[in-house]
FIRO-93421 format. One record per residue (C-alpha): residue in three letters; x, y, z; residue number from 1. Coordinates in steps of 0.25 Angstrom, whole numbers, plus 2048, in hexadecimal, padded with zeros to 3 digits. Layout:
BEGIN
res;X;Y;Z;n
ALA;X;Y;Z;NUM
...
***
This chain:
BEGIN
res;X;Y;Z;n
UNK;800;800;800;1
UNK;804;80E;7FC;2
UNK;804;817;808;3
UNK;806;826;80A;4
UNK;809;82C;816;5
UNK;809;83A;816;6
UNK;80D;844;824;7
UNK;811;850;82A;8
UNK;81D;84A;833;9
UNK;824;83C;834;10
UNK;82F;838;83E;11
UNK;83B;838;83A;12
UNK;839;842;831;13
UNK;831;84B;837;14
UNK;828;84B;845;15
UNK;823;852;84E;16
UNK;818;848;855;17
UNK;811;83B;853;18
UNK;80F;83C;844;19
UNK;81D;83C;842;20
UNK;81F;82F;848;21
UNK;813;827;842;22
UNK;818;82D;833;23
UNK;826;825;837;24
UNK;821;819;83D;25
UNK;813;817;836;26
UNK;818;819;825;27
UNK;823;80F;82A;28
UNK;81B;803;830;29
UNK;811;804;824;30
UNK;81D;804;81A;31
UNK;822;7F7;821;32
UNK;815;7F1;81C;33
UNK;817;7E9;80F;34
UNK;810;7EE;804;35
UNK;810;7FE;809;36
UNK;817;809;803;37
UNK;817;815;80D;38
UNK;81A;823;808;39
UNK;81C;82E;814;40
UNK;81A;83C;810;41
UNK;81F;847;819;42
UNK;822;854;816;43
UNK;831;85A;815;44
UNK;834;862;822;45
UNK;840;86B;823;46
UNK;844;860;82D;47
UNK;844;856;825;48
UNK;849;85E;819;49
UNK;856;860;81F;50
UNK;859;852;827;51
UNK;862;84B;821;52
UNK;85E;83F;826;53
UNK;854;840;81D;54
UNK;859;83D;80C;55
UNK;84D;840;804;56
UNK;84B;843;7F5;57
UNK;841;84B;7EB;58
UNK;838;840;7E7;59
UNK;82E;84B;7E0;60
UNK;82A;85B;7DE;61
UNK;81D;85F;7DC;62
UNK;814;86C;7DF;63
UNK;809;869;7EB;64
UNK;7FC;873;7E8;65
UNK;7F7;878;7F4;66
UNK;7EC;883;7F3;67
UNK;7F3;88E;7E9;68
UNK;802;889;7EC;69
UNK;80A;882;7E4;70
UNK;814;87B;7EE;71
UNK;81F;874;7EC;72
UNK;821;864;7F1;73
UNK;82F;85C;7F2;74
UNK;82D;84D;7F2;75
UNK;837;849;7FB;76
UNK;83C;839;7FD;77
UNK;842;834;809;78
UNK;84C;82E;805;79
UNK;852;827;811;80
UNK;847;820;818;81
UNK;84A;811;81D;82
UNK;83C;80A;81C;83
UNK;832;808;810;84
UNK;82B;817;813;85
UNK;82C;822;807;86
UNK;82E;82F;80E;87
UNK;82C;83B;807;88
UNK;82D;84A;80C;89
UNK;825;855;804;90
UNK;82F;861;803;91
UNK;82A;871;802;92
UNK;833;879;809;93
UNK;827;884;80C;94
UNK;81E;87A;813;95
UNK;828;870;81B;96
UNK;837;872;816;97
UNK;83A;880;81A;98
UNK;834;880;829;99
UNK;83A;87E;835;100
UNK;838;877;841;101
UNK;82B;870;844;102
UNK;822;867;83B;103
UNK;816;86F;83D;104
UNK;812;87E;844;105
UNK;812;886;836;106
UNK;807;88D;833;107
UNK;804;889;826;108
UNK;803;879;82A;109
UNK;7F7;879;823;110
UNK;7FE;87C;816;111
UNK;809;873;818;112
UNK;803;868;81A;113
UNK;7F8;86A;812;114
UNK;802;86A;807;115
UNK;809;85D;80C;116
UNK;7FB;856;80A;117
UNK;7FB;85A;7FD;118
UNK;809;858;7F9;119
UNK;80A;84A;7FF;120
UNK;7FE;847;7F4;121
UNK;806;84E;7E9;122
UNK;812;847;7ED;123
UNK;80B;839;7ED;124
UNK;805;83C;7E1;125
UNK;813;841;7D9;126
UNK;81A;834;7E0;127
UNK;80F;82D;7D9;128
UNK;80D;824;7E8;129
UNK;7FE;822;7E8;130
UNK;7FE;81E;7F4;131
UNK;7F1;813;7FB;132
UNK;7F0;81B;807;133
UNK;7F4;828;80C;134
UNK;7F5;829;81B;135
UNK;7F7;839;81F;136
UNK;7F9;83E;82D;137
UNK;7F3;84A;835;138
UNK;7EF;857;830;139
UNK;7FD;859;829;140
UNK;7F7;84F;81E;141
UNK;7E8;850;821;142
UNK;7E6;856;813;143
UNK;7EB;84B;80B;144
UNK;7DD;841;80B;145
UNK;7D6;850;807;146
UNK;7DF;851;7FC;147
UNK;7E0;844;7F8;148
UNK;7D0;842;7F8;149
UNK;7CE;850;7F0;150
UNK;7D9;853;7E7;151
UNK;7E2;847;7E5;152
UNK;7DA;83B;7E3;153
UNK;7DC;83A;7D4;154
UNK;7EC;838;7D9;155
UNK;7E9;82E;7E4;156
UNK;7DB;828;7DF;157
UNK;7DC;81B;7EA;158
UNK;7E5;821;7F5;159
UNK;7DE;821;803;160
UNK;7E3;82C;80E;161
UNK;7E2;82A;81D;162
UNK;7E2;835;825;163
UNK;7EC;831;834;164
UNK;7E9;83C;83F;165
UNK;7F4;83C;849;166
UNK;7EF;846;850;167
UNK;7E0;84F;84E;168
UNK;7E4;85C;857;169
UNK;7EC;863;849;170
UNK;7E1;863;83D;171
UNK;7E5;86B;833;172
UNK;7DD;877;834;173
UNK;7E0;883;82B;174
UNK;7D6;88E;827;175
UNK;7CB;88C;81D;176
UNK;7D2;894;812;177
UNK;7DE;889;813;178
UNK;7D4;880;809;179
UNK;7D3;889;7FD;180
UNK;7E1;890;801;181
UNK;7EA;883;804;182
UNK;7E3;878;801;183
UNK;7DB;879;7F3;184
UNK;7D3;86C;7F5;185
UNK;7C6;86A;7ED;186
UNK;7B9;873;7F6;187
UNK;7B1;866;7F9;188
UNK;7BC;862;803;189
UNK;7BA;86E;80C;190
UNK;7B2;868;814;191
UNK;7BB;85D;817;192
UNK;7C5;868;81B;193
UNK;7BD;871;820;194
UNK;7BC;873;832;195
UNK;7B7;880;838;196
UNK;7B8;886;82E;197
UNK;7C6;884;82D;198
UNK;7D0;87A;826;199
UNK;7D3;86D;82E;200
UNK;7DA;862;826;201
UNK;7D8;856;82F;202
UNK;7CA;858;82D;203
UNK;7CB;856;81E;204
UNK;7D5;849;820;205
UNK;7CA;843;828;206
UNK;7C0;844;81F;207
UNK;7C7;842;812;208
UNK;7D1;836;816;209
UNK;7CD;827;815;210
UNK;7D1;824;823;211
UNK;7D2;82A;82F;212
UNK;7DE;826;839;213
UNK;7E3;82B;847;214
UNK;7EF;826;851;215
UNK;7E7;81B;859;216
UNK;7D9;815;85A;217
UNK;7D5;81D;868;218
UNK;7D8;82B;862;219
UNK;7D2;828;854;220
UNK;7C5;825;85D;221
UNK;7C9;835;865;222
UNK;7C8;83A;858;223
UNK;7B9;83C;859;224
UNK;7B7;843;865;225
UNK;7BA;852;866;226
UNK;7C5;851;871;227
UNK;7CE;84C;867;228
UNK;7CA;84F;859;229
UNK;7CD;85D;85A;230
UNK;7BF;861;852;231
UNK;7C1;856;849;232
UNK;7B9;84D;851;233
UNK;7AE;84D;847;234
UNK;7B4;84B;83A;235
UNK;7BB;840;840;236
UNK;7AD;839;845;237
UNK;7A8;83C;838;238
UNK;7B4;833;833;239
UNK;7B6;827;83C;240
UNK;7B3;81F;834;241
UNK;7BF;820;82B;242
UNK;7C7;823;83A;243
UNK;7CF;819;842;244
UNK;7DC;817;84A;245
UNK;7EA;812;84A;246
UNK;7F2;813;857;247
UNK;800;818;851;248
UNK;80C;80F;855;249
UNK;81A;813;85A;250
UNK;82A;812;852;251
UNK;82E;804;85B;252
UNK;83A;804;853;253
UNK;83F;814;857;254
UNK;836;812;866;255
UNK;83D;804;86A;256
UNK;843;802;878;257
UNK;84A;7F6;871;258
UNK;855;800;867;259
UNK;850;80E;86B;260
UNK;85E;814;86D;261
UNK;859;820;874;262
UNK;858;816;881;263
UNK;863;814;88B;264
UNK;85E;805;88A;265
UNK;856;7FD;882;266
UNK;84B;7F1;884;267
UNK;83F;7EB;881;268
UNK;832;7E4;888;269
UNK;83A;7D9;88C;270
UNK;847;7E0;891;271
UNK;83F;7EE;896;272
UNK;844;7EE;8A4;273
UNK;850;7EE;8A5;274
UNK;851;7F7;897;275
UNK;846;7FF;89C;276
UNK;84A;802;8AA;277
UNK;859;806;8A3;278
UNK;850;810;89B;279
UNK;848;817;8A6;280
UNK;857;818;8AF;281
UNK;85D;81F;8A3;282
UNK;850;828;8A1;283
UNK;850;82C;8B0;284
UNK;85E;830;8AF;285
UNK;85D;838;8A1;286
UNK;851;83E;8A7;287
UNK;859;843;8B4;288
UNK;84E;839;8BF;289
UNK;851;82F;8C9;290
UNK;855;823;8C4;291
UNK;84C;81B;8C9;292
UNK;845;80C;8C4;293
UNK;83A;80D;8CD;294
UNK;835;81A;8CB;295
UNK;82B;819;8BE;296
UNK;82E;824;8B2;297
UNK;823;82B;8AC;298
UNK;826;830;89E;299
UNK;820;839;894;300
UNK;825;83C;884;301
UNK;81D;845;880;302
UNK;81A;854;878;303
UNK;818;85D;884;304
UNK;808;85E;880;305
UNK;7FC;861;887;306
UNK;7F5;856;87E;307
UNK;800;84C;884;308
UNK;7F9;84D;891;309
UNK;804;855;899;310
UNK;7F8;85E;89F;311
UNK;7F6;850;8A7;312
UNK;805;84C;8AB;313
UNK;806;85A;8AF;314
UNK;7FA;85A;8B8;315
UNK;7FF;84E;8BF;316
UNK;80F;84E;8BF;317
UNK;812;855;8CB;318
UNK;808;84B;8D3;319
UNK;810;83E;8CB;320
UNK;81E;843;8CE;321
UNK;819;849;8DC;322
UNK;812;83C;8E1;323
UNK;818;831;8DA;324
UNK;826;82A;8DB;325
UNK;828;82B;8CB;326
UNK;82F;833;8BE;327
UNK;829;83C;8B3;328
UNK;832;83E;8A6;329
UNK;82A;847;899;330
UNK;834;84A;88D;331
UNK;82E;853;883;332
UNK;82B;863;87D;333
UNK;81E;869;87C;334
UNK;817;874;882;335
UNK;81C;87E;88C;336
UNK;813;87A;897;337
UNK;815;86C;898;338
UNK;826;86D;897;339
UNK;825;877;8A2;340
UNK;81C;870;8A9;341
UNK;826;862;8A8;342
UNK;832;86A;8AB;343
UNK;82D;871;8B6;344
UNK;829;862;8BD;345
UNK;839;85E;8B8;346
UNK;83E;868;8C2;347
UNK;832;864;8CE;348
UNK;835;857;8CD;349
UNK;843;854;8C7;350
UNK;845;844;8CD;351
UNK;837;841;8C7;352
UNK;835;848;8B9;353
UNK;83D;84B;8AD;354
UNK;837;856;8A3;355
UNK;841;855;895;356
UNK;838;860;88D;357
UNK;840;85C;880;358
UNK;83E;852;873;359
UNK;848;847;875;360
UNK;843;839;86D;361
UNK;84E;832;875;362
UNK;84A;837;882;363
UNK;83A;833;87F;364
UNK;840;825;87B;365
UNK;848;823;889;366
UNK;83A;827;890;367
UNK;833;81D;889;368
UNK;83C;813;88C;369
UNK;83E;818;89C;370
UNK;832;81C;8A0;371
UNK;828;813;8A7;372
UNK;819;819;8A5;373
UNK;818;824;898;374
UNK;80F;82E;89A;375
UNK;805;833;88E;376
UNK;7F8;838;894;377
UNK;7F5;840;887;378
UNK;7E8;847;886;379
UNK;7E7;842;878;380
UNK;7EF;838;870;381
UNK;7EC;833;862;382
UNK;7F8;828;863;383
UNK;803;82C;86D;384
UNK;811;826;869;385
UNK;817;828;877;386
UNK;80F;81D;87F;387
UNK;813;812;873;388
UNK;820;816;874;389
UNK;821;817;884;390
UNK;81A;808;883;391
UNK;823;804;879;392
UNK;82F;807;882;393
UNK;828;801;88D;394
UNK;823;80D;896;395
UNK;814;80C;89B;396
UNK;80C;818;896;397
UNK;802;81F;89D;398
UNK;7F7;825;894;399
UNK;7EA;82C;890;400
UNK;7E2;825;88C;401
UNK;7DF;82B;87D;402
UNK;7E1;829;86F;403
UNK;7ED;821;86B;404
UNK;7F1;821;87B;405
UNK;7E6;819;87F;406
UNK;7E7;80F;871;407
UNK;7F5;80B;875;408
UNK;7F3;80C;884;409
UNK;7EA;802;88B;410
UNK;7E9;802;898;411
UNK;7F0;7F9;8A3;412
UNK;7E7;7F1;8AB;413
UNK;7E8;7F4;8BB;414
UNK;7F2;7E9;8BD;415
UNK;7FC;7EF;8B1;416
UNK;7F8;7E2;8A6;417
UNK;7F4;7E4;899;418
UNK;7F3;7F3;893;419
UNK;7FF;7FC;891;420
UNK;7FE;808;899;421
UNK;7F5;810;8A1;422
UNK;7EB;81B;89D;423
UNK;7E1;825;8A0;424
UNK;7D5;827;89B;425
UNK;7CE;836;8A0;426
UNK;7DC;841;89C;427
UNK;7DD;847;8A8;428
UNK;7EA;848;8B2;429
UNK;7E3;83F;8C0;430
UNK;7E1;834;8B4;431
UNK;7EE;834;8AF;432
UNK;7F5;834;8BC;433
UNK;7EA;828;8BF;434
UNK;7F2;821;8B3;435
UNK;7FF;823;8B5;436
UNK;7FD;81F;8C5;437
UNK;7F8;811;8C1;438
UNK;804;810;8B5;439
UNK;80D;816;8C2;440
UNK;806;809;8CC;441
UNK;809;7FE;8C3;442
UNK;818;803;8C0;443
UNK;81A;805;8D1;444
UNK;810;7F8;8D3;445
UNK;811;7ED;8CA;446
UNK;81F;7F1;8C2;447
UNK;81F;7E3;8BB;448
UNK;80F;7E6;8B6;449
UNK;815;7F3;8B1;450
UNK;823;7ED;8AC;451
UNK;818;7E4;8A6;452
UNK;811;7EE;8A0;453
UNK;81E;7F7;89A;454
UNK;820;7E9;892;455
UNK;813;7E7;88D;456
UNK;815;7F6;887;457
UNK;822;7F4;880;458
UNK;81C;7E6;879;459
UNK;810;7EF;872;460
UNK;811;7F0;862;461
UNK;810;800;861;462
UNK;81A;7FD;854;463
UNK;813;804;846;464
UNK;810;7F8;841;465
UNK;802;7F6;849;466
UNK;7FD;803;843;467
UNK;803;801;836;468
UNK;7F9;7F4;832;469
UNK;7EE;7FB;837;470
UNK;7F3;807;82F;471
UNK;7F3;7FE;824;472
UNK;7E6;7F9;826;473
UNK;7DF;804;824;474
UNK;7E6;808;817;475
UNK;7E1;7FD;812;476
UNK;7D4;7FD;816;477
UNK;7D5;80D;810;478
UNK;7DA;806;801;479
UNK;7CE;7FB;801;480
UNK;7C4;807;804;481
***
């Protein structure tokens, strides 16, 4: 099967969240299909541009039409890449090759990618790679299925177009002039488009696309009711019927405490306590704690986000490190109030908690691998990559219990068997703390139940290759209709 994957960001290339890891880890599992040939369109960052890491060449030049420009459109081929995916970049130095810094934030986004949907179509059609199915991702790519459906179907008579959102909070909006000015598409299709009076893109993938996918089966469900469809809860009802869920998987070859050479020791399930404990000594000690095995550590990796549940860690932080005999370390960057707020507890309570406001991928891996209970109580989570990881490394997390969170997260019965974690349903702080105390008992209580438990984590498949059949089931299912 022909397979075009078409986004705004792809680790290694370029990443600033979730996205970017599914558009490494997911084109590759599908290529490893046989039969499959996988194409990755991204566009050609000034990052990426002048990486040289990165060997590419001019595969084709053509002119995109957007509105009443005429734009220019390099066809750039990865030449270096080691499994079966073709990677392309699309190259305009005005929209992505001449800015700096971060992925998104212009603002003309609606422009830029508006013109990246289109192009990604052009530049299929100029490679002459038809493809079965085109699977795009997030508003970046929203307007390819209202493209494809209005303008180029003569060009790809049989191709099918799934629409993935990763993440329903950004939309797309622009103004309503941004139809006639930007886009150009046939009048009938306003409506489509159309929101408030305004422009919003999502909207128009829904309803245009063949299928409907999200992060995970729980959140796919979330998606109707206004708490998290962020005014799209409608539109997505209206559509359920093409809409389901695949709960993403996790890199198991980059995120393995077998080879990861970030860790100061390595193991598996059946070796994870003397490894393990050689982990969580070395942690303390980087981290500046007590070194102590008894003590249990309570990690968090995470972007310093209201939405990532801090509002609830902060609220009960000083009674945890206050009243119980335990350790608290957070790595990451985000908003001023939360790094304050963690570096102010640092220097309260320095033998218990260690705040690193910084992006360290080596550090996140050593906390995986030694820390005892993860915390995630995010107020909303369409997949969550952190717990799979944590799990996978063999640290018990400590959830909410939504979206992709409570898919991958059943609950422990009282006496520690069976489930992989502990959750929470209601998000509010006295919950969480509820959580974490009866994660907390069975660590201090029953430490072979919960040693039980950590290898019951780290035997889970969270590889891509789960997602990737079912992926696959659902283009097919889209070919037959």
């Amino acid at each position: 099967m022909k397979i075009a994957m078409l986004a705004s960001e792809g680790a290694p290339y370029a990443k600033s969240g979730g996205l970017g890891d599914v558009m490494e880890a997911l084109p590759a599992a599908l290529s490893r299909i046989p039969g499959n040939e996988v194409c990755l369109i991204l566009p050609y960052y000034k990052k990426i541009k002048e990486n040289p890491k990165y060997e590419t060449e001019l595969a084709a030049e053509f002119q995109v039409t957007l509105g009443w420009r005429q734009q220019y459109a390099g066809l750039m081929r990865l030449k270096n890449r080691q499994d079966g995916v073709r990677v392309y970049f699309l190259d305009n130095d005005y929209y992505f090759g001449a800015r700096p810094g971060a992925i998104y934030g212009d603002g003309d986004d609606d422009e830029r990618f508006a013109y990246f949907s289109k192009a990604c179509l052009d530049a299929m059609a100029v490679m002459g790679f038809i493809p079965d199915v085109i699977q795009c991702n997030d508003w970046q790519t929203a307007l390819v299925p209202t493209y494809l459906k209005s303008i180029y179907r003569p060009l790809f008579p049989q191709t099918k177009c799934m629409f993935t959102i990763h993440n329903i909070e950004y939309q797309g909006w622009s103004n309503a002039n941004f139809f006639d000015d930007v886009l150009r598409l046939p009048w009938e299709y306003r409506p489509c488009l159309d929101m408030n009076g305004s422009v919003n893109v999502m909207k128009g993938a829904i309803e245009t696309c063949d299928l409907v996918t999200t992060v995970s089966e729980t959140y796919a469900r979330e998606l109707m009711y206004p708490y998290y469809a962020h005014g799209l809860d409608g539109i997505i009802a209206g559509a359920s019927w093409k809409l389901t869920g695949i709960t993403n998987g996790i890199d198991v070859h980059t995120f393995n405490p077998e080879t990861d050479p970030a860790l100061p020791a390595h193991y598996n399930a059946d070796t994870i306590a003397q490894g393990k404990a050689l982990c969580k000594q070395a942690l303390q000690k980087e981290l500046g704690l007590p070194v102590r095995a008894d003590v249990p550590l309570l990690v968090m990796v995470t972007r310093l986000a209201g939405h990532k549940g801090l509002d609830l860690l902060c609220y009960i932080a000083r009674s945890l490190l206050s009243q119980e005999d335990l350790q608290i370390a957070i790595l990451g960057t985000g908003e001023v109030q939360y790094e304050s707020f963690f570096r102010g507890l640092q220097a309260e309570f320095p033998e218990k908690m260690a705040a690193k406001i910084t992006f360290d991928l080596g550090l996140a891996a050593r906390m995986y691998a030694g820390g005892d209970i993860y915390m995630m109580p995010s107020r909303s989570e369409p997949c969550g990559l952190s717990q799979m990881n944590a799990m996978h490394y063999g640290t018990v997390p400590v959830v909410h219990a939504t979206g992709g969170l409570k898919d991958t997260v059943p609950g422990v019965d009282d006496d520690g068997c069976n489930g992989l974690g502990y959750s929470f349903q209601s998000y509010n702080a006295d919950d969480f703390y509820g959580a974490l105390d009866r994660c907390l008992g069975l660590y201090r209580e029953n430490p072979e139940a919960f040693r039980a438990l950590q290898i019951r984590d780290m035997r889970q498949d969270f590889s891509w290759n789960v997602p990737a059949a079912k992926y696959m089931e659902l283009f097919r299912s889209m070919c037959q209709k």
